[in-house]
PDB file of N, CA, C and O in Angstrom:
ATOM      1  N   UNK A   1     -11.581  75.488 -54.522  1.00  0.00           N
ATOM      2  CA  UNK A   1     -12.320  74.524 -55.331  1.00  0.00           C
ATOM      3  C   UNK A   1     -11.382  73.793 -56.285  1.00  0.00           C
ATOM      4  O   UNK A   1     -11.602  72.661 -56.716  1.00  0.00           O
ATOM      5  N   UNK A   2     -10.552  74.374 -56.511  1.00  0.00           N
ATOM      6  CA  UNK A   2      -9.628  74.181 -57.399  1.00  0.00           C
ATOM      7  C   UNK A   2      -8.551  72.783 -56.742  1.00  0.00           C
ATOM      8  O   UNK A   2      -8.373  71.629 -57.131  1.00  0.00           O
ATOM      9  N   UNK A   3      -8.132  73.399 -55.859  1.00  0.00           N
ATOM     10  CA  UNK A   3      -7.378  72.298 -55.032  1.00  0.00           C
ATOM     11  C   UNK A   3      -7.871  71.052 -54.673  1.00  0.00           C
ATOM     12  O   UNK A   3      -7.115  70.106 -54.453  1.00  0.00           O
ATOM     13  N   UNK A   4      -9.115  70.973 -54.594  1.00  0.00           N
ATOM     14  CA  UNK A   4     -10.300  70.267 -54.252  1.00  0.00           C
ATOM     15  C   UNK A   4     -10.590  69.428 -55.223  1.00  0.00           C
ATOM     16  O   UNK A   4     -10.922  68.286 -54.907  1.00  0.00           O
ATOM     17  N   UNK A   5     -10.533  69.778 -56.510  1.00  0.00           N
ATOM     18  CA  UNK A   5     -10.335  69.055 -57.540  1.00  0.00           C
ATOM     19  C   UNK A   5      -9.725  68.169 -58.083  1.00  0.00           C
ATOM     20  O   UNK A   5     -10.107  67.078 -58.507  1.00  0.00           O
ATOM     21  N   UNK A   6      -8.090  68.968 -58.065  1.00  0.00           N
ATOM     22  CA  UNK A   6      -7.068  68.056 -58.003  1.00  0.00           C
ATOM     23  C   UNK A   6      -6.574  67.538 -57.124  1.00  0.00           C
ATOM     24  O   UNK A   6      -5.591  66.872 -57.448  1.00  0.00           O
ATOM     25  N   UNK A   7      -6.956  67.538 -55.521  1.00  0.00           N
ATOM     26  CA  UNK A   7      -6.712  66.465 -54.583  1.00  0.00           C
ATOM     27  C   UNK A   7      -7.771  65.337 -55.221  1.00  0.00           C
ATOM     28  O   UNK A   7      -7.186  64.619 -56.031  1.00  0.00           O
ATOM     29  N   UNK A   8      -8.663  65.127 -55.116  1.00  0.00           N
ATOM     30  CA  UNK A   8      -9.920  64.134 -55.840  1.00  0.00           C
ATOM     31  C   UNK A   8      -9.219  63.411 -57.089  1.00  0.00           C
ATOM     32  O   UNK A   8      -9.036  62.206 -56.919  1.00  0.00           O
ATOM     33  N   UNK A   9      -8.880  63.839 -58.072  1.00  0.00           N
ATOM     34  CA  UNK A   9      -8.491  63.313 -59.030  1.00  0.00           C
ATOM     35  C   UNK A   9      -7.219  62.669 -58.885  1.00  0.00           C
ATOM     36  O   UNK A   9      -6.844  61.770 -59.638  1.00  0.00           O
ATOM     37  N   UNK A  10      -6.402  63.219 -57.707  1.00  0.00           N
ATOM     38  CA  UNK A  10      -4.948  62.398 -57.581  1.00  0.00           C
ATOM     39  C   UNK A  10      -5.312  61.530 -57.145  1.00  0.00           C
ATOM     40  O   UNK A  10      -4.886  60.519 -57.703  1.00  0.00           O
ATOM     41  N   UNK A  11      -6.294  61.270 -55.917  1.00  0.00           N
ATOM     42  CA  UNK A  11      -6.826  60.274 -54.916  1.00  0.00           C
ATOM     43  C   UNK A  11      -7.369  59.020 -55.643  1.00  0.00           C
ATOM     44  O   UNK A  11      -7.360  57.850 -55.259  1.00  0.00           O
ATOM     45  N   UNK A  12      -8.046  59.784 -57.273  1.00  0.00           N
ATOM     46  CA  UNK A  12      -8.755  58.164 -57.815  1.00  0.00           C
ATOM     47  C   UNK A  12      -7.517  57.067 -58.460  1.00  0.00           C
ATOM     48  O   UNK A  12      -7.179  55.888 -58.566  1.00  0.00           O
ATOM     49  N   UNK A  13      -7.173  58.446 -58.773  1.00  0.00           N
ATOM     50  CA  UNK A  13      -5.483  57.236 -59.728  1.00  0.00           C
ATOM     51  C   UNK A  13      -4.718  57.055 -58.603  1.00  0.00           C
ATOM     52  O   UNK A  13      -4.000  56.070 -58.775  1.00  0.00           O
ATOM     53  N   UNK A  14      -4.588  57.441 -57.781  1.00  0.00           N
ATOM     54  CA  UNK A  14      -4.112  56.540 -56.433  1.00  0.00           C
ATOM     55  C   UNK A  14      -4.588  55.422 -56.284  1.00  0.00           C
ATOM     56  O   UNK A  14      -3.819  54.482 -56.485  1.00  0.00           O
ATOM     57  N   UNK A  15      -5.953  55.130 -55.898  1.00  0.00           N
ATOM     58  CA  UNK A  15      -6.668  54.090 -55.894  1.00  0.00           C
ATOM     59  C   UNK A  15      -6.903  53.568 -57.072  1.00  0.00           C
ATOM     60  O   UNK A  15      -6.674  52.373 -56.888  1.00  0.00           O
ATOM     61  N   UNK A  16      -7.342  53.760 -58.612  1.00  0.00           N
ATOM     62  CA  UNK A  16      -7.458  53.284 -59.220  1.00  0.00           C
ATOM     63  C   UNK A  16      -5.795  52.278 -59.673  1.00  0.00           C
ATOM     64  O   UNK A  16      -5.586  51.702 -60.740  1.00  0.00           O
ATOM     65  N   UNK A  17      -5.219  52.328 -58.934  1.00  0.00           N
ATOM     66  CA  UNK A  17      -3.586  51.864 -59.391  1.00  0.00           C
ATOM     67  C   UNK A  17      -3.165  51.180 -58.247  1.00  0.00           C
ATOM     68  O   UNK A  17      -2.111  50.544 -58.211  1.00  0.00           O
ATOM     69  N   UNK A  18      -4.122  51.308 -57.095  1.00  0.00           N
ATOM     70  CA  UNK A  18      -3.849  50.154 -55.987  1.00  0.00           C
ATOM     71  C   UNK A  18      -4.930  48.545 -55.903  1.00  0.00           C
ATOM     72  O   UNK A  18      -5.649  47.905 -55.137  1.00  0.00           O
ATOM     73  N   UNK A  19      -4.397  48.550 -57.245  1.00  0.00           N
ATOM     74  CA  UNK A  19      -5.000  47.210 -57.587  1.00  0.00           C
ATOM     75  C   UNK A  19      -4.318  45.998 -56.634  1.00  0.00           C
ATOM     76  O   UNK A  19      -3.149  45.664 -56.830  1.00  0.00           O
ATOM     77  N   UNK A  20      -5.028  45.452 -55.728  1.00  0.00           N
ATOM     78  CA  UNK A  20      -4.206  44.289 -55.042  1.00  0.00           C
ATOM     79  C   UNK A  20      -4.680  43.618 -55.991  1.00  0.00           C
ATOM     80  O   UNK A  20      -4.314  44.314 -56.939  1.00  0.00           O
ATOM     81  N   UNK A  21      -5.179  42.851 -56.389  1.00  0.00           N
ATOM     82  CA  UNK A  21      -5.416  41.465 -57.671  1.00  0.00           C
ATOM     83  C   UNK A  21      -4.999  41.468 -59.215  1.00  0.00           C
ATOM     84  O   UNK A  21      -5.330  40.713 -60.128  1.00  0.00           O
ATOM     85  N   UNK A  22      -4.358  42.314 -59.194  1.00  0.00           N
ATOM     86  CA  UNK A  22      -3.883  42.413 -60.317  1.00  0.00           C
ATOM     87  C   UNK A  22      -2.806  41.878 -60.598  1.00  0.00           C
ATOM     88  O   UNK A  22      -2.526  40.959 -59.829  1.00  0.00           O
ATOM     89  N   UNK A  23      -1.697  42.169 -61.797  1.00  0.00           N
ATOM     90  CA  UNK A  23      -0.688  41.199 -62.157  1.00  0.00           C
ATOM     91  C   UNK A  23       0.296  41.748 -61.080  1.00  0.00           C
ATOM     92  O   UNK A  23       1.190  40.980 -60.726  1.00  0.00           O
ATOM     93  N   UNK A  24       0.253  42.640 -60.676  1.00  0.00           N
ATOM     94  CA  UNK A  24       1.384  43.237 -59.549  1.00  0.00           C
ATOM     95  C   UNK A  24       1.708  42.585 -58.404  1.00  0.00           C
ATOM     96  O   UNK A  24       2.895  42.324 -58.210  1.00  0.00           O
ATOM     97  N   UNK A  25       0.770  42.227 -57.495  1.00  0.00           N
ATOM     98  CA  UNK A  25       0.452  41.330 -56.495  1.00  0.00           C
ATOM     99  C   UNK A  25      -0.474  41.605 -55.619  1.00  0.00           C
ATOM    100  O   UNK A  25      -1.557  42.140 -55.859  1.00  0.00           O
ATOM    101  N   UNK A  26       0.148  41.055 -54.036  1.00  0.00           N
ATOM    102  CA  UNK A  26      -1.498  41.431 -53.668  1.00  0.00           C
ATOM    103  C   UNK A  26      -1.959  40.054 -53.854  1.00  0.00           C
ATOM    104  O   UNK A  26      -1.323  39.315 -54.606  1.00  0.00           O
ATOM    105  N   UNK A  27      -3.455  39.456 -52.978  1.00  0.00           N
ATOM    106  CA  UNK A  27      -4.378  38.455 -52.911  1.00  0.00           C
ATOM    107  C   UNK A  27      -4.854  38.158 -54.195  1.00  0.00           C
ATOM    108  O   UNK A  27      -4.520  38.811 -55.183  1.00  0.00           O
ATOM    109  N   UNK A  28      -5.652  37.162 -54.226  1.00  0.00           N
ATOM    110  CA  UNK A  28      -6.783  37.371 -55.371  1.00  0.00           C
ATOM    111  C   UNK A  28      -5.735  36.306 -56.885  1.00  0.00           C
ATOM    112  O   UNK A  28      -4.881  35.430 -56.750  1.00  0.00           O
ATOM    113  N   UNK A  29      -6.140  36.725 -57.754  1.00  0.00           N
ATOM    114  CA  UNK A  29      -5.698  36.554 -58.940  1.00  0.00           C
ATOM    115  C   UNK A  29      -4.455  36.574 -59.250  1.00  0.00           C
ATOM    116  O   UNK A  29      -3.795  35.662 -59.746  1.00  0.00           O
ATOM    117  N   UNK A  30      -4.100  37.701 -58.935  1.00  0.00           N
ATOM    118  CA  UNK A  30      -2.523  38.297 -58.788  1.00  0.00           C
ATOM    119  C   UNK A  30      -1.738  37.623 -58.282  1.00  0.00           C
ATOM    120  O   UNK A  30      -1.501  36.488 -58.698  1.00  0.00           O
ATOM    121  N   UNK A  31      -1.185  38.115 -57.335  1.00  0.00           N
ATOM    122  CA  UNK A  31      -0.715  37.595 -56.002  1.00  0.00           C
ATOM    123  C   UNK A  31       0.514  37.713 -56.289  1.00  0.00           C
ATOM    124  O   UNK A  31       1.005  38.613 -56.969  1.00  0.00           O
ATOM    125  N   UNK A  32       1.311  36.435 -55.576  1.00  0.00           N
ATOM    126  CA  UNK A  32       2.801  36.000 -55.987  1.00  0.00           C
ATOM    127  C   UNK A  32       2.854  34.898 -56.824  1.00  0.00           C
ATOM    128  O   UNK A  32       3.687  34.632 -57.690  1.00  0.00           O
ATOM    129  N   UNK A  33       1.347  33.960 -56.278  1.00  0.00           N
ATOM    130  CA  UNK A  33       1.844  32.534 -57.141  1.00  0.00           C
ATOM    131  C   UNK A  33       0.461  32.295 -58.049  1.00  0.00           C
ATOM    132  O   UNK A  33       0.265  31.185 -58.543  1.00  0.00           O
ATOM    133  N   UNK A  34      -0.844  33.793 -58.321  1.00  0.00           N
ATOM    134  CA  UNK A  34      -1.610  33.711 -58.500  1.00  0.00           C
ATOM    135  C   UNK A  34      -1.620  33.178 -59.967  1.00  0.00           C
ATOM    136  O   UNK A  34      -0.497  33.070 -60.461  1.00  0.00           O
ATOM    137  N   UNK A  35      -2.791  32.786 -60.844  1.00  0.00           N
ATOM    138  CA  UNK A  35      -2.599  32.701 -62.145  1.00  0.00           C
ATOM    139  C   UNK A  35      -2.376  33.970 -63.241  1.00  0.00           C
ATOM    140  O   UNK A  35      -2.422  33.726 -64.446  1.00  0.00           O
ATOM    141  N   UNK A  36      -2.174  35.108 -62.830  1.00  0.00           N
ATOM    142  CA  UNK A  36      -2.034  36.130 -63.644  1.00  0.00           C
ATOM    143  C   UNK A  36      -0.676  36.067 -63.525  1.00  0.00           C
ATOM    144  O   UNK A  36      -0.075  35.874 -64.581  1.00  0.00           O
ATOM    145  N   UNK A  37       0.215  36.218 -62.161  1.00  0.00           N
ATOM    146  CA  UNK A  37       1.698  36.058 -61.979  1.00  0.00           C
ATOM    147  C   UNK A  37       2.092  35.265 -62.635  1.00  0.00           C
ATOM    148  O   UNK A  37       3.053  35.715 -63.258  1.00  0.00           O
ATOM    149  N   UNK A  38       1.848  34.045 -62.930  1.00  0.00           N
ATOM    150  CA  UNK A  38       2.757  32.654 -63.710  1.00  0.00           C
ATOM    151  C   UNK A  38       2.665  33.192 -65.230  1.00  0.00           C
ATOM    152  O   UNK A  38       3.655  33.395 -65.934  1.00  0.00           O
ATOM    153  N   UNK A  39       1.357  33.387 -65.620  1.00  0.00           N
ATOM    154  CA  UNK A  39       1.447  34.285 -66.824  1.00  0.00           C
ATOM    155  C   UNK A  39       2.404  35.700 -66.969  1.00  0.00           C
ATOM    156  O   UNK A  39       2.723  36.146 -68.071  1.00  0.00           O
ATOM    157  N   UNK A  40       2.621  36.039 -66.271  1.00  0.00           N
ATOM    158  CA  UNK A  40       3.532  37.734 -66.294  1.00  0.00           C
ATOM    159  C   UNK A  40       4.992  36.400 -66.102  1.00  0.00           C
ATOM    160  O   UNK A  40       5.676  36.350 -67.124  1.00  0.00           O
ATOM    161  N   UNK A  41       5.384  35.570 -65.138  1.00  0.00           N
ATOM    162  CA  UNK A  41       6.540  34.864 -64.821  1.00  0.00           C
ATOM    163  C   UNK A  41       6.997  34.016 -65.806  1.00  0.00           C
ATOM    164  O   UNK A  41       8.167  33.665 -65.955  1.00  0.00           O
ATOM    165  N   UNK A  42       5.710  33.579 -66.713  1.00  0.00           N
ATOM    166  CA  UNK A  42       6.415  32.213 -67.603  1.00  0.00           C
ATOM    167  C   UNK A  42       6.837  33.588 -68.985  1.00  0.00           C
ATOM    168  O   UNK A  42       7.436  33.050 -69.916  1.00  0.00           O
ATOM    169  N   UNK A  43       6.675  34.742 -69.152  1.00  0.00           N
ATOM    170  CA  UNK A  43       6.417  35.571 -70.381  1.00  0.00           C
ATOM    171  C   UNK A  43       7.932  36.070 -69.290  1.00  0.00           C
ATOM    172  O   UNK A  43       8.763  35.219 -69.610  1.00  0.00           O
ATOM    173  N   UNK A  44       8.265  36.533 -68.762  1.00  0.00           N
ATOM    174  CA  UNK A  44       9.535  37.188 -68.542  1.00  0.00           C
ATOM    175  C   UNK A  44      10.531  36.124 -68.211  1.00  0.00           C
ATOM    176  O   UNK A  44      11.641  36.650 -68.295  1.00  0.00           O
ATOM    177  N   UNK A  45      10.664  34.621 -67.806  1.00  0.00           N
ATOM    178  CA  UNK A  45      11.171  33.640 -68.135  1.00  0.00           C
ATOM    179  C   UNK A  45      11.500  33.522 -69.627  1.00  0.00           C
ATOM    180  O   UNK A  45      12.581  33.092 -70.028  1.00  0.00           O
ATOM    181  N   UNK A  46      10.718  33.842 -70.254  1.00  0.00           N
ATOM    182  CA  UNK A  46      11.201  33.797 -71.825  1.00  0.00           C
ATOM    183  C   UNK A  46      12.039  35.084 -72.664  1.00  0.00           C
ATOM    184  O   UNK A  46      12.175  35.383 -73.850  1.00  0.00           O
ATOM    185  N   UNK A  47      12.536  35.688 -71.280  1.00  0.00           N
ATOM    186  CA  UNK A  47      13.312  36.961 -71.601  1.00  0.00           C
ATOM    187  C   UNK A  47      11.945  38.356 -72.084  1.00  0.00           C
ATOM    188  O   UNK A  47      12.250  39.407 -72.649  1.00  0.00           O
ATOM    189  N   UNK A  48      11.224  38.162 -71.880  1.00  0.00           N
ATOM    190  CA  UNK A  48      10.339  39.322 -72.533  1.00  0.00           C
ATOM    191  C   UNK A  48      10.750  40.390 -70.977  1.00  0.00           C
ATOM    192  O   UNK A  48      11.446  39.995 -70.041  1.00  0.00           O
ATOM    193  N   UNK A  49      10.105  41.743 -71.082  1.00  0.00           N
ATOM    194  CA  UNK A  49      10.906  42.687 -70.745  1.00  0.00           C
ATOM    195  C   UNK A  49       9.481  43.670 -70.359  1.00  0.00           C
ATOM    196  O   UNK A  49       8.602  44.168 -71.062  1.00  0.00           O
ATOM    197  N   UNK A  50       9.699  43.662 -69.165  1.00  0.00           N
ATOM    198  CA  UNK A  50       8.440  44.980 -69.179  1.00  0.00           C
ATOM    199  C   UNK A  50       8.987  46.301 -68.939  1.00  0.00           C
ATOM    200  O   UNK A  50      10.071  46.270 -68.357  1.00  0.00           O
ATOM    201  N   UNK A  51       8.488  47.590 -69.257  1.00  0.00           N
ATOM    202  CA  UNK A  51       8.731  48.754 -68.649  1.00  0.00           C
ATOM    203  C   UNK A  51       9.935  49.373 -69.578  1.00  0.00           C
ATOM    204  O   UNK A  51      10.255  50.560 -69.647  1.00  0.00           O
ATOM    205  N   UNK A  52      10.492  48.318 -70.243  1.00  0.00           N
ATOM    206  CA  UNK A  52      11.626  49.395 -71.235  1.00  0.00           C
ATOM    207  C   UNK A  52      11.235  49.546 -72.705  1.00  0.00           C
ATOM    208  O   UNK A  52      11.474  48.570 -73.416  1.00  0.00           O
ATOM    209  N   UNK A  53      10.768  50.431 -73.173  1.00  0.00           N
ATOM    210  CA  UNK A  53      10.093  51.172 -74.746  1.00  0.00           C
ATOM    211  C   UNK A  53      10.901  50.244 -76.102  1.00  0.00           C
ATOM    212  O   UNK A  53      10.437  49.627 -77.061  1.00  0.00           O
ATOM    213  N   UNK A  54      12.463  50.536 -75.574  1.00  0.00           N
ATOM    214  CA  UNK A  54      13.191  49.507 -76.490  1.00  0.00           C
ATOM    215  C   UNK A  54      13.354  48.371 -76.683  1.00  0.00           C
ATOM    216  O   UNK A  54      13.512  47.971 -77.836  1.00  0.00           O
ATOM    217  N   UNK A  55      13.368  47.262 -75.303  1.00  0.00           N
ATOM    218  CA  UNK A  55      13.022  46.081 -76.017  1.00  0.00           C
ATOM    219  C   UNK A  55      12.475  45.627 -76.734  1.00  0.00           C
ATOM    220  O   UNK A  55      11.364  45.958 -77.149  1.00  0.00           O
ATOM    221  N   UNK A  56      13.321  44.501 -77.143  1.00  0.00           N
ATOM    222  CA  UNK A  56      13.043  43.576 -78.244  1.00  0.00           C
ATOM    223  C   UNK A  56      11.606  42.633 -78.205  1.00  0.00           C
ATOM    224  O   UNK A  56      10.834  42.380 -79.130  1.00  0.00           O
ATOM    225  N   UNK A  57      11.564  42.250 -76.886  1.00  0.00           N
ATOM    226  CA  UNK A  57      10.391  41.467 -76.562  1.00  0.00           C
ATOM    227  C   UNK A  57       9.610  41.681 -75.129  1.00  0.00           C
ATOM    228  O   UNK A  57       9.617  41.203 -73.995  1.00  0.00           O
ATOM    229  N   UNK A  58       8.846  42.827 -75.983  1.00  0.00           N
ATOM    230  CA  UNK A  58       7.744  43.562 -74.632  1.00  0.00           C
ATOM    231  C   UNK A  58       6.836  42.823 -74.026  1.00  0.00           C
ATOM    232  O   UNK A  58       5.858  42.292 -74.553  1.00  0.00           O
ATOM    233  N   UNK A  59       7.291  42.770 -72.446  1.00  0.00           N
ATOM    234  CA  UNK A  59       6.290  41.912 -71.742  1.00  0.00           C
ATOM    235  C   UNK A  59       5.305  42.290 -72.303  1.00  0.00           C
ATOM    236  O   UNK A  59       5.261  41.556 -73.291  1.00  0.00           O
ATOM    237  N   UNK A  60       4.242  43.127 -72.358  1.00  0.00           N
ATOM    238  CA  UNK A  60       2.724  43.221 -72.681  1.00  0.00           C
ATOM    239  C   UNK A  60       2.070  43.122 -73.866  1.00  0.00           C
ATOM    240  O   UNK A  60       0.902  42.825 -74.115  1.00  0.00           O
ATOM    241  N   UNK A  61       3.474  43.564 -74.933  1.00  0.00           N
ATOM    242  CA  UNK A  61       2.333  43.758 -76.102  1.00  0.00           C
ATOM    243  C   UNK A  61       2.688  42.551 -77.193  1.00  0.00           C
ATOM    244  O   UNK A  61       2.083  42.285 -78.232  1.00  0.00           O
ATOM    245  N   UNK A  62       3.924  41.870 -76.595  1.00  0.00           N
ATOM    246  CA  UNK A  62       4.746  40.835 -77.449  1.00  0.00           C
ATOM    247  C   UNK A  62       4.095  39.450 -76.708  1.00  0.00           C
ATOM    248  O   UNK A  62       3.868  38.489 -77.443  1.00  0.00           O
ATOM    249  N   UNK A  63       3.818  39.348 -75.366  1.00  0.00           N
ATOM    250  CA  UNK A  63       3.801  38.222 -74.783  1.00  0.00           C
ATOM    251  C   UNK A  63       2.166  38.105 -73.504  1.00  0.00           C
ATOM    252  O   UNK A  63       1.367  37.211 -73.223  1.00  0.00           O
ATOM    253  N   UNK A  64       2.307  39.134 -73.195  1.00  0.00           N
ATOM    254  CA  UNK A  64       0.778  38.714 -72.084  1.00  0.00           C
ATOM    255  C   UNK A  64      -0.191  38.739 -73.128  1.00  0.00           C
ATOM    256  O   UNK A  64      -0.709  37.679 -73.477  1.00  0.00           O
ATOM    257  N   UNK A  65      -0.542  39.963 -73.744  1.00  0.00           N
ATOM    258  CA  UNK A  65      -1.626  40.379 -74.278  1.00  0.00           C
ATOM    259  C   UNK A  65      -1.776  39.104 -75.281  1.00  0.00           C
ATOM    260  O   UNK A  65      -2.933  38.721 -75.109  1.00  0.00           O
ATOM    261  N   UNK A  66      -1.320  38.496 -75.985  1.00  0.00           N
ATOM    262  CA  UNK A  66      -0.951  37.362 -77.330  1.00  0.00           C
ATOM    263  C   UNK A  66      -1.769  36.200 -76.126  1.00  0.00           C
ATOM    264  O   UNK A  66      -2.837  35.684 -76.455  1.00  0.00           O
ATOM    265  N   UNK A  67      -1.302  35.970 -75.115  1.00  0.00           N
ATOM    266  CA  UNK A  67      -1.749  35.004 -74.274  1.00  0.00           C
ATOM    267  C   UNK A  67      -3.163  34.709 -74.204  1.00  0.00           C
ATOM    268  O   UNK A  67      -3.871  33.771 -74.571  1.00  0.00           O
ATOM    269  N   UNK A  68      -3.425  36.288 -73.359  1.00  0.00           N
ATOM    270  CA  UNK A  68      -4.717  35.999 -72.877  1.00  0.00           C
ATOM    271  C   UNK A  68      -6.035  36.315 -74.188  1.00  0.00           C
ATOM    272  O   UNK A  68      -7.261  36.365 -74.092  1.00  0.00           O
ATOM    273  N   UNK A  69      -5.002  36.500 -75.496  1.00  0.00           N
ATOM    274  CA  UNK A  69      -6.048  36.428 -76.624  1.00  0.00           C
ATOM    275  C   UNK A  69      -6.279  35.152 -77.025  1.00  0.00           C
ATOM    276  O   UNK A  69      -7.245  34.780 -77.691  1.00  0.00           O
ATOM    277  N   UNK A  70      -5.028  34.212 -76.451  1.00  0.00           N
ATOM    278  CA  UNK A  70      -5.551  32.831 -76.775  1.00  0.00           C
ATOM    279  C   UNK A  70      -4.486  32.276 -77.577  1.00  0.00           C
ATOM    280  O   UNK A  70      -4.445  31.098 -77.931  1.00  0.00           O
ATOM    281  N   UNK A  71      -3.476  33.310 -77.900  1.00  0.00           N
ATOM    282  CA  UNK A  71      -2.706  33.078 -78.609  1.00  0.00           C
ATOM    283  C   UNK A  71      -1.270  31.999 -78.382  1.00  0.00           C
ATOM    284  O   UNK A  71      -0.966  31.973 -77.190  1.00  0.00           O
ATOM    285  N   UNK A  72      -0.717  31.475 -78.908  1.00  0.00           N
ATOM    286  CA  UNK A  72       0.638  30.585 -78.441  1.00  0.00           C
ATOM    287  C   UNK A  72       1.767  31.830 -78.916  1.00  0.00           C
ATOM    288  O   UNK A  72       1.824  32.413 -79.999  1.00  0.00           O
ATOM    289  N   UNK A  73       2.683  32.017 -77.622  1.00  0.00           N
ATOM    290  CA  UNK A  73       4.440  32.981 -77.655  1.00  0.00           C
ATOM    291  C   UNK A  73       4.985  31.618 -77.995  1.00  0.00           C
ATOM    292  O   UNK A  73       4.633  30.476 -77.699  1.00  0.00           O
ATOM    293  N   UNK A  74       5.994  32.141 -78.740  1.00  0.00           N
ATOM    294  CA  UNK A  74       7.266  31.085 -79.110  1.00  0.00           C
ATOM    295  C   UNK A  74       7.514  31.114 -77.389  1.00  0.00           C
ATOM    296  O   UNK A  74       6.907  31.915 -76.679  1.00  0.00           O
ATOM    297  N   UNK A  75       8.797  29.813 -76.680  1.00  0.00           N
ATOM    298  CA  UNK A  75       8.953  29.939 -75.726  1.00  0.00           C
ATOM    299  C   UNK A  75       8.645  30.106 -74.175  1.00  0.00           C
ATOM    300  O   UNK A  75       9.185  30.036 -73.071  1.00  0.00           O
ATOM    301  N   UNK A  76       7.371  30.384 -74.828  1.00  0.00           N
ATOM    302  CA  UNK A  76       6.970  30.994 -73.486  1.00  0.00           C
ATOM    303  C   UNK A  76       5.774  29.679 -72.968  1.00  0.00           C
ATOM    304  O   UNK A  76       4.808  29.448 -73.695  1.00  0.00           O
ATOM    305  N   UNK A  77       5.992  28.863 -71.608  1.00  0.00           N
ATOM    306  CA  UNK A  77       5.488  27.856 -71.197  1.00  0.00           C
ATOM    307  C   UNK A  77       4.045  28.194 -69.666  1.00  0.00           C
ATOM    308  O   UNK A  77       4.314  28.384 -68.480  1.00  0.00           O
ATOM    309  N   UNK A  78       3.029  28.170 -70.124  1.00  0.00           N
ATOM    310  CA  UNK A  78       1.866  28.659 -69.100  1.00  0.00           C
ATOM    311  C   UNK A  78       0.481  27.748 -69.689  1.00  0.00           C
ATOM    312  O   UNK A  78       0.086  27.702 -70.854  1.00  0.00           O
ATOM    313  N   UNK A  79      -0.059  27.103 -68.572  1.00  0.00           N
ATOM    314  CA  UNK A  79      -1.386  26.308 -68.854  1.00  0.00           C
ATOM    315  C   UNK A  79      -2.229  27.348 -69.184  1.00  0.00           C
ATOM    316  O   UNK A  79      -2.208  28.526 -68.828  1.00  0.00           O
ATOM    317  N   UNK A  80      -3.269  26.504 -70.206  1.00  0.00           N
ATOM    318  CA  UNK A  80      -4.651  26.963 -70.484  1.00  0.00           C
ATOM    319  C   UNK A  80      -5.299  27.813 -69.333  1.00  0.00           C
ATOM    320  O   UNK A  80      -5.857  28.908 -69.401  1.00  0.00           O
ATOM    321  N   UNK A  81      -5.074  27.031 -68.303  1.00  0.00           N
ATOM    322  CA  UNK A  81      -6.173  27.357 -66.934  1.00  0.00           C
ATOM    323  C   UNK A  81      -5.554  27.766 -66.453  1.00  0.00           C
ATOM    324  O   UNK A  81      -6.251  27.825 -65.440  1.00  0.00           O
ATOM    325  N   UNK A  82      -4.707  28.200 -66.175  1.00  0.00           N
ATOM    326  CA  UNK A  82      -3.745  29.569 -65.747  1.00  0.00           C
ATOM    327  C   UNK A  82      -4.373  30.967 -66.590  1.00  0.00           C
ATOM    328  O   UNK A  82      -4.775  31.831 -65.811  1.00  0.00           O
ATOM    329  N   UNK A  83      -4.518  31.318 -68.113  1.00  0.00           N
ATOM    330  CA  UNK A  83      -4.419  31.989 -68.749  1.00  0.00           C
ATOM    331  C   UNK A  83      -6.148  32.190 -68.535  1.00  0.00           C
ATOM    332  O   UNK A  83      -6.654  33.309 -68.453  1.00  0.00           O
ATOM    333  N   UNK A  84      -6.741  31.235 -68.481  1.00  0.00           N
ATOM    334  CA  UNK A  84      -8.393  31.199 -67.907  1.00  0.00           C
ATOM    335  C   UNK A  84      -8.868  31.697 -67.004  1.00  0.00           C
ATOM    336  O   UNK A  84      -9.872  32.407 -66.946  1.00  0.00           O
ATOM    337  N   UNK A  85      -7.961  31.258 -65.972  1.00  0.00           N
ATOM    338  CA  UNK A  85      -7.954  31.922 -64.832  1.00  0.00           C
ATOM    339  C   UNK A  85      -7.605  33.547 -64.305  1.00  0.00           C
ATOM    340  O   UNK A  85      -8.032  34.125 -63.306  1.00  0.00           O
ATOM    341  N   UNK A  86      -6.704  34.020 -65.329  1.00  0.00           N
ATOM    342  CA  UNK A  86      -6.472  34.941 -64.923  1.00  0.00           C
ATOM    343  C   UNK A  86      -7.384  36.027 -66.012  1.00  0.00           C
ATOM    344  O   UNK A  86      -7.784  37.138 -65.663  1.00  0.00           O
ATOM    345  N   UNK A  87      -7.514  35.659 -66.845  1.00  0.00           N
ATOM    346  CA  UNK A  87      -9.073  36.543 -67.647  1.00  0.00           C
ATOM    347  C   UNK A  87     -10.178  36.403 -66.979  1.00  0.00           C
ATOM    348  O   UNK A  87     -11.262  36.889 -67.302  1.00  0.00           O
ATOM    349  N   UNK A  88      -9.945  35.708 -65.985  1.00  0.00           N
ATOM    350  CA  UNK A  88     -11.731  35.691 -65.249  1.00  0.00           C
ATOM    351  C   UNK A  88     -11.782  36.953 -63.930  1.00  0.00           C
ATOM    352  O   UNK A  88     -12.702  37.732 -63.684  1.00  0.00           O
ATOM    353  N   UNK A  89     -10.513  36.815 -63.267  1.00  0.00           N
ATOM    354  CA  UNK A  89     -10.147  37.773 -62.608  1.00  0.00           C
ATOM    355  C   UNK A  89     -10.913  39.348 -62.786  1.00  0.00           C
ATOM    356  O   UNK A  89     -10.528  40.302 -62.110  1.00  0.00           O
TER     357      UNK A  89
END
């Protein structure tokens, strides 16, 4: 029962993390040239940095997240309807 458990629970965060539409890629929203990508592309074009604790300018918490609150990044160049688009997602 036990095993049973934690096979189940590995299986959802498996799936819960095989997001195709998300900023990763994959169809949909995402993609390669989707509007969430140009947003993740125009924010790491501006040197922001995902995945390392120490940077200076964290993709997510310095530059996407600021975005899709509506907010203007120094530098960082992405349409309205890009940023619209990818909150509708």
């Amino acid at each position: 029962m036990k095993t049973l458990l934690i096979t189940l629970a590995l299986f959802g965060t498996v799936t819960a993390n095989a997001n195709p539409g998300g900023f990763g890629g994959g169809q949909g929203h995402g993609g390669k040239t989707g509007p969430c990508q140009k947003v993740k592309s125009a924010c790491e074009a501006a040197g922001f940095v995902g995945g390392d604790r120490n940077a200076k300018k964290k993709l997510w918490k310095d530059c996407v997240d600021p975005l899709m609150a509506g907010k203007s990044v120094e530098g960082v160049t992405v349409s309205a309807k890009d940023v619209e688009d990818c909150k509708m997602k």
